[in-house]
C-alpha positions as CSV (number, residue, x, y, z in Angstrom):
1,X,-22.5,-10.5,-40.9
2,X,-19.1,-9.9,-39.4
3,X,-18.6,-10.7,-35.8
4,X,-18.8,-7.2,-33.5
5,X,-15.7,-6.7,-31.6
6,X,-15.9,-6.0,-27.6
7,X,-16.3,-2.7,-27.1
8,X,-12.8,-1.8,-24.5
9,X,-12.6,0.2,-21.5
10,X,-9.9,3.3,-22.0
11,X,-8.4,5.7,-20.1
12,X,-11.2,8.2,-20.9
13,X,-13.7,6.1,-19.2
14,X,-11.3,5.5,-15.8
15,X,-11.0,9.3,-16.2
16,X,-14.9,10.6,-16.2
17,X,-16.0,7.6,-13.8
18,X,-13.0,7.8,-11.3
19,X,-10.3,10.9,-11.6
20,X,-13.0,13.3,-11.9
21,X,-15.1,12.1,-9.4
22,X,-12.4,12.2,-6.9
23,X,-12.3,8.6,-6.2
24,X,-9.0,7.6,-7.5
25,X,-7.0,5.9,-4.2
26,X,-3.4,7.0,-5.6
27,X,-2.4,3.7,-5.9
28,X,-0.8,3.9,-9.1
29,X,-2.0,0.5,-10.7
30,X,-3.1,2.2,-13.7
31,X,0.7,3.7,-14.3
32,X,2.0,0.4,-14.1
33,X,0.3,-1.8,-16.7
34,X,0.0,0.9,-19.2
35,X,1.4,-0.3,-22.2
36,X,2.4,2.9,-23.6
37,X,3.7,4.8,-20.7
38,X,1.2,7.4,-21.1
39,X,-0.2,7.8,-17.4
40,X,2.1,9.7,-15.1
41,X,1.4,11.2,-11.2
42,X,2.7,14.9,-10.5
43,X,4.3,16.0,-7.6
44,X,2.3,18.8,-5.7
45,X,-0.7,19.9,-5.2
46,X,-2.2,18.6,-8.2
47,X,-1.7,14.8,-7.5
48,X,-5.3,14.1,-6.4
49,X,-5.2,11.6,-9.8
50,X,-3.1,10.9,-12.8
51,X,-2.3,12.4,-15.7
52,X,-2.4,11.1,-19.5
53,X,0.2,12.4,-22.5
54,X,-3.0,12.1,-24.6
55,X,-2.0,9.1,-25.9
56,X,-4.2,5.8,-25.5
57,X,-3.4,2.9,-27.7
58,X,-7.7,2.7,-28.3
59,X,-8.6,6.1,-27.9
60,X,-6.0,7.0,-30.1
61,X,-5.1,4.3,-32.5
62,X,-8.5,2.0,-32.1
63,X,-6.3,-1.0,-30.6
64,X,-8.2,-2.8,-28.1
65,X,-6.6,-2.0,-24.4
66,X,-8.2,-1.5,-20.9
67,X,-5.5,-2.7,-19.0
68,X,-5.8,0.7,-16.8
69,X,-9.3,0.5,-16.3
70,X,-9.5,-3.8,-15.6
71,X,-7.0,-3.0,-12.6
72,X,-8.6,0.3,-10.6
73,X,-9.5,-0.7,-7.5
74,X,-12.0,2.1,-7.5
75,X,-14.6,0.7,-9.9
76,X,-15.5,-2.2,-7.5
77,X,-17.5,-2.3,-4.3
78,X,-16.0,-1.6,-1.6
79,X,-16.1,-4.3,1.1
80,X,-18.2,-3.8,4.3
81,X,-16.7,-7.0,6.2
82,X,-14.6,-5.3,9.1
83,X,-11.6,-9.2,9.5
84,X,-12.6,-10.3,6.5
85,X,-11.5,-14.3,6.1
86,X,-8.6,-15.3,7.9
87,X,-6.8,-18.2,8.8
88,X,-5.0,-16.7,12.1
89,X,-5.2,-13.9,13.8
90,X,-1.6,-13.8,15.8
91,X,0.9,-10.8,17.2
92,X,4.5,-11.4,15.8
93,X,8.1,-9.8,16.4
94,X,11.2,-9.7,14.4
95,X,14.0,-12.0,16.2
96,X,17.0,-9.5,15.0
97,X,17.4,-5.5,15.4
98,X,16.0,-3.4,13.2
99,X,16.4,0.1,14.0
100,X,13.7,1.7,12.0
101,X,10.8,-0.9,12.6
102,X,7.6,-0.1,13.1
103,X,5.8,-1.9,16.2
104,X,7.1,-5.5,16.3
105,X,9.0,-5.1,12.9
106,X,7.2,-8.8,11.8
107,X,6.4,-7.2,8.5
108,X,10.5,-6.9,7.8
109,X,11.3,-10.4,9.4
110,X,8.7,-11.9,7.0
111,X,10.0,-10.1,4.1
112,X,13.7,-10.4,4.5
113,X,13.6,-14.0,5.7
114,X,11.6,-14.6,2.3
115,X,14.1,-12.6,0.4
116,X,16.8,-14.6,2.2
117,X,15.7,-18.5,1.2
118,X,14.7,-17.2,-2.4
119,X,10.9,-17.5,-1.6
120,X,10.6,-14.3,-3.0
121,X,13.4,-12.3,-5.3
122,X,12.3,-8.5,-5.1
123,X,9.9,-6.3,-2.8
124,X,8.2,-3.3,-4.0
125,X,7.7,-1.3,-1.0
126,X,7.7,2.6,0.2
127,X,11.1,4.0,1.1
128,X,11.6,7.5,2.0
129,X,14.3,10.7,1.7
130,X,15.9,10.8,5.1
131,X,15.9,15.0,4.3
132,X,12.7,15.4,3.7
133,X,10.7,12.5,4.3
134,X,9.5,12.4,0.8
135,X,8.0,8.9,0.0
136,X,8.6,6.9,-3.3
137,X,8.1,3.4,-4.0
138,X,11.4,1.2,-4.5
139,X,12.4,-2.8,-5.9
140,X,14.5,-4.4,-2.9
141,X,16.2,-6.5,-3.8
142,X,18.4,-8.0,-0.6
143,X,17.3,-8.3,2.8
144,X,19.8,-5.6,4.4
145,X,18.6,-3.3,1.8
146,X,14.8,-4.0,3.4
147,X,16.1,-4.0,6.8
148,X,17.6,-0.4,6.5
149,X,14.6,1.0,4.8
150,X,12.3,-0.1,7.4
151,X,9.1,1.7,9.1
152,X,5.9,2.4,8.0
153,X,5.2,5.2,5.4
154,X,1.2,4.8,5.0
155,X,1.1,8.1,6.7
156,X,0.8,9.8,3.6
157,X,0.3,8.9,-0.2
158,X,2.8,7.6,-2.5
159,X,2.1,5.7,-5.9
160,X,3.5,2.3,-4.8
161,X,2.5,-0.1,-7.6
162,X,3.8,2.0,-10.1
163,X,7.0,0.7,-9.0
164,X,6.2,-2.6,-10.1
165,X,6.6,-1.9,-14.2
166,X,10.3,-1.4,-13.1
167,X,9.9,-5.0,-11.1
168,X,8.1,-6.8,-13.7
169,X,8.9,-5.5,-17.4
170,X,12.3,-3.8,-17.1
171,X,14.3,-6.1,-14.4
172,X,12.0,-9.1,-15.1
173,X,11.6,-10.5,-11.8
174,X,9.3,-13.3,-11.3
175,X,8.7,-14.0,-7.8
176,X,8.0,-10.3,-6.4
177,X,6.1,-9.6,-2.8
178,X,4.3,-5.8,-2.8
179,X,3.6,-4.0,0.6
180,X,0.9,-1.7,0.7
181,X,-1.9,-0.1,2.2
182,X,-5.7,-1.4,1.1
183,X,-6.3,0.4,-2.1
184,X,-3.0,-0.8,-2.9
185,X,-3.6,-4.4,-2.1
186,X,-7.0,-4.3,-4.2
187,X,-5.4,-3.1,-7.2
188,X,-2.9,-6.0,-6.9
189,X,-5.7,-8.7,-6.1
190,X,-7.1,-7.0,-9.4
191,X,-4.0,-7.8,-11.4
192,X,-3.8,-11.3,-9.8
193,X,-7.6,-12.6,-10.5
194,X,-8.1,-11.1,-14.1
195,X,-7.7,-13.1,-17.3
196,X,-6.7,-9.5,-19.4
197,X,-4.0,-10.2,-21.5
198,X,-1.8,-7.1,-21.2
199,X,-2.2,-7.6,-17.4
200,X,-0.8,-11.4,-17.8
201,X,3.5,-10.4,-16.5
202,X,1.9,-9.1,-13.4
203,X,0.1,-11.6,-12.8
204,X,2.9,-14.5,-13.6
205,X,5.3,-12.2,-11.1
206,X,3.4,-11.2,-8.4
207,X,3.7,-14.0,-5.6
208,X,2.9,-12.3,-2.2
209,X,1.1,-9.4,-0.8
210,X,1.5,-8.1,2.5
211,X,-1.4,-5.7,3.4
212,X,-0.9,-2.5,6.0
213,X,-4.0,-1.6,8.6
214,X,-5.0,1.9,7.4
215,X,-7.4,4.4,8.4
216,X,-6.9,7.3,5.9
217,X,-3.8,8.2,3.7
218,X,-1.9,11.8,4.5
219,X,-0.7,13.8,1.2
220,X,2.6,14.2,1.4
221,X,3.1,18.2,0.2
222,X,0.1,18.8,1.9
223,X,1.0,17.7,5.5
224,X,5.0,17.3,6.2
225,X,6.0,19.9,3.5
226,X,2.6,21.8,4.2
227,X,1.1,22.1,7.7
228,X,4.0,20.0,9.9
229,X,6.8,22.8,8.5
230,X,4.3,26.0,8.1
231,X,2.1,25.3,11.0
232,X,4.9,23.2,13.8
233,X,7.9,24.6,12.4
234,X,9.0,21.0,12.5
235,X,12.1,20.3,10.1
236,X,11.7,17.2,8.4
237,X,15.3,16.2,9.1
238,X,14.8,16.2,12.5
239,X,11.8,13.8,12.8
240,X,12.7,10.1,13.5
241,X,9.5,8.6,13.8
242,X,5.7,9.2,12.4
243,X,2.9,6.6,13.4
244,X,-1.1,6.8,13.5
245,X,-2.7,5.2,16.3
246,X,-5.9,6.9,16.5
247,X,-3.9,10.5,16.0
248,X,-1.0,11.5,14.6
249,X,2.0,10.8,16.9
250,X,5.7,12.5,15.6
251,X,8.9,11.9,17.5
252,X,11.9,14.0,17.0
253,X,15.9,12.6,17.2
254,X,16.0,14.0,20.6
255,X,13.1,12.2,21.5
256,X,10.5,14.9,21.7
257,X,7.1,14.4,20.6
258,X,4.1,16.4,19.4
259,X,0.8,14.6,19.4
260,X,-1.7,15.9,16.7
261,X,-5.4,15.1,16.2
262,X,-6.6,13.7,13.5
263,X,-9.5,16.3,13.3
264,X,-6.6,18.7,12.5
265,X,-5.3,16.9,9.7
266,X,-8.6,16.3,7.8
267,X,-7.4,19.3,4.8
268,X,-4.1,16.7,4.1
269,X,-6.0,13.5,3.7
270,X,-6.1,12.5,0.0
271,X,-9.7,13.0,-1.6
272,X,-10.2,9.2,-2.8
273,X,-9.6,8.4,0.9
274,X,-13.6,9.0,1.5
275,X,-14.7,5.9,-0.1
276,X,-12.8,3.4,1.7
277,X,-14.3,0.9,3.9
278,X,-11.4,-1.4,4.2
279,X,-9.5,-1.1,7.0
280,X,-7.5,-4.3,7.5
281,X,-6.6,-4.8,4.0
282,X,-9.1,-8.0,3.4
283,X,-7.5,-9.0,0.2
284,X,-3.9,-9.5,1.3
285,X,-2.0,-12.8,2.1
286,X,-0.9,-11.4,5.2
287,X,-2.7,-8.4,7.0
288,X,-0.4,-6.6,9.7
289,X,-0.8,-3.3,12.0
290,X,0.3,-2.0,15.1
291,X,-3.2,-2.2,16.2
292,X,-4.4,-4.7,18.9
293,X,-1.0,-5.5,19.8
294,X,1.0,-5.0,22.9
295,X,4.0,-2.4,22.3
296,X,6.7,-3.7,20.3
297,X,4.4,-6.6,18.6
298,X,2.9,-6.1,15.4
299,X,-0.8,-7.9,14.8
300,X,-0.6,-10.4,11.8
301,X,-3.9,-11.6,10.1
302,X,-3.1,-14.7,7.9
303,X,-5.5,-15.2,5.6
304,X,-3.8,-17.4,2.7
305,X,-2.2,-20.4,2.6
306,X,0.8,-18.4,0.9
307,X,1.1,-16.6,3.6
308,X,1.2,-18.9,6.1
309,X,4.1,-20.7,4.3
310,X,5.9,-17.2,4.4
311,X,5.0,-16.8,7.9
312,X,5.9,-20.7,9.1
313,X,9.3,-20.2,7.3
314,X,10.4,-17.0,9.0
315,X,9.6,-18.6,12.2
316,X,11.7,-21.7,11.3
317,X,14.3,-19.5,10.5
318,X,14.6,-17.8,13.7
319,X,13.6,-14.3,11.9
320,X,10.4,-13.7,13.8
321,X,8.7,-15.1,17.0
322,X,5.0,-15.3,17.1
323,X,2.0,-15.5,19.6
324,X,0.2,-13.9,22.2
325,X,-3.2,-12.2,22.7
326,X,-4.6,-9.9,20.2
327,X,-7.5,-7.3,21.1
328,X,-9.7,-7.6,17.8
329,X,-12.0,-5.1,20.2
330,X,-9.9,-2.5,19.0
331,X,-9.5,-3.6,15.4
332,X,-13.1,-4.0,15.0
333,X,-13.8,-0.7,16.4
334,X,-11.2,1.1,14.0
335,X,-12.8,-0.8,11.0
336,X,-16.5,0.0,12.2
337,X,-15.7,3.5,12.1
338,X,-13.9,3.4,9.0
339,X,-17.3,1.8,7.3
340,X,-19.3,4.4,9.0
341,X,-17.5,7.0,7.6
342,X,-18.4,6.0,4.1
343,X,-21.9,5.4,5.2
344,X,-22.2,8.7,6.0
């Protein structure tokens, strides 16, 4: 009798179990470990999930893949633990300027001090058009690079790990560091742990993962080219600065700045946000937010011996300064309601 061969995940089966349930997180893991290029994210209002040319190496030609569906960080449970495990729990600051940064700027010191003593050779992070504000997810490459595309851009979605096919397969790095938000970093934990084959040069490249605190994502047509410009008549040229620390706070160039509630906002947060539970990104090396931090500190949970080393370097290296008290009150709360959300 011959031997029955595994029956594979495709595509089809990501599609009917996550896409169209409105689950998918946006992340963009899927797009990157395709083999054949044939998943793809539109711009618009129709980027809730992404799209297929129709062609699947096993739908179409019967050759054993999966690789989309082994990485969705959708298909797993999500976690109810509110810290998760940790080694530290310490506020850090960046020891140089850097205009952009966002709270203490430790996230940058880290990064670029890594890119500096070759602990790391590219980042795959979010950058944005200075025009329009329009997120997309970038290789750095050099730490000056990193330093001028600082700030936080978890404000709204963007595909991030798409980005890192153009890391991995076509510039070939091997010692890449991602920055995301949490769906992002479970995707990546994904592409780390599994044994699948055609996931293997991700998970040989991939060395660090710095996880962002975050309560919802915003869709980018929806709010800044949607509500912010239709409903606030705010250019997006004009805005220097967009953080969420319980609402949504935007300052202008001159230094103006409109608060907005997040009960406003609640028709530009992405569908697959509803699911979430994790709020401190618990699979990350490094966790970091603004949140239970004084002003200019940023709040850095270590929870890997990897990032530690990253984190012990950058302080060695003058790059970034560390300690202080940390309210994990306020963190705790943040994550509660975040869990209670998708209880609900």
């Amino acid at each position: 009798m011959a031997e029955q061969k595994p029956i594979s995940k495709n595509y089809l089966d990501l599609k009917s179990q996550v896409w169209d349930e409105g689950l998918c997180s946006g992340c963009g893991a899927c797009i990157a470990v395709c083999p054949a290029d044939a998943l793809y994210f539109e711009t618009g209002g129709d980027s809730t999930h992404p799209k297929s040319n129709n062609y699947c190496k096993d739908a179409v030609d019967g050759v054993p893949c999966g690789a989309c569906y082994e990485v969705c960080p959708r298909l797993d449970e999500q976690p109810s633990s509110l810290l998760g495990e940790y080694l530290e729990i310490t506020t850090g600051k960046a020891e140089f300027d850097i205009p952009r940064k966002q709270s203490g700027g430790a996230v940058t010191a880290i990064l670029a001090n890594a890119l500096d003593t070759g602990l790391v050779d590219a980042v795959v992070t979010v950058t944005e058009d200075p025009w329009t504000l329009k997120p997309h997810s970038m290789v750095i490459t050099r730490s000056e690079a990193l330093i001028a595309h600082a700030g936080s851009r978890y404000n709204w979605w963007v595909p991030l790990v798409s980005s890192l096919k153009e890391a991995v397969v076509n510039r070939k790095y091997r010692n890449i560091a991602v920055v995301g938000v949490p769906c992002v970093v479970q995707a990546v934990r994904k592409m780390l742990e599994t044994d699948h084959q055609l996931v293997r040069p991700y998970k040989n490249s991939i060395r660090f993962v710095v996880g962002l605190f975050c309560t919802e994502n915003f869709d980018y047509e929806k709010l800044i080219a949607g509500k912010l410009k239709s409903e606030y008549a705010l250019e997006p040229m004009k805005v220097c600065r967009i953080d969420v620390k319980g609402k949504l706070e935007i300052t202008l160039n001159d230094g103006v700045q409109y608060i907005i509630p997040l009960t406003e906002l609640e028709d530009t947060v992405r569908s697959g946000c509803g699911v979430c539970t994790d709020f401190t990104a618990l699979k990350a090396d490094i966790s970091a937010g603004s949140v239970g931090s004084p002003d200019g500190y940023t709040t850095l949970v270590v929870r890997t011996v990897v990032g530690q080393h990253l984190l012990d370097s950058a302080v060695a290296n003058k790059k970034l300064s560390v300690g202080g008290e940390v309210n994990l009150e306020i963190i705790e709360k943040l994550a509660k309601k975040k869990l209670k959300r998708k209880l609900e």
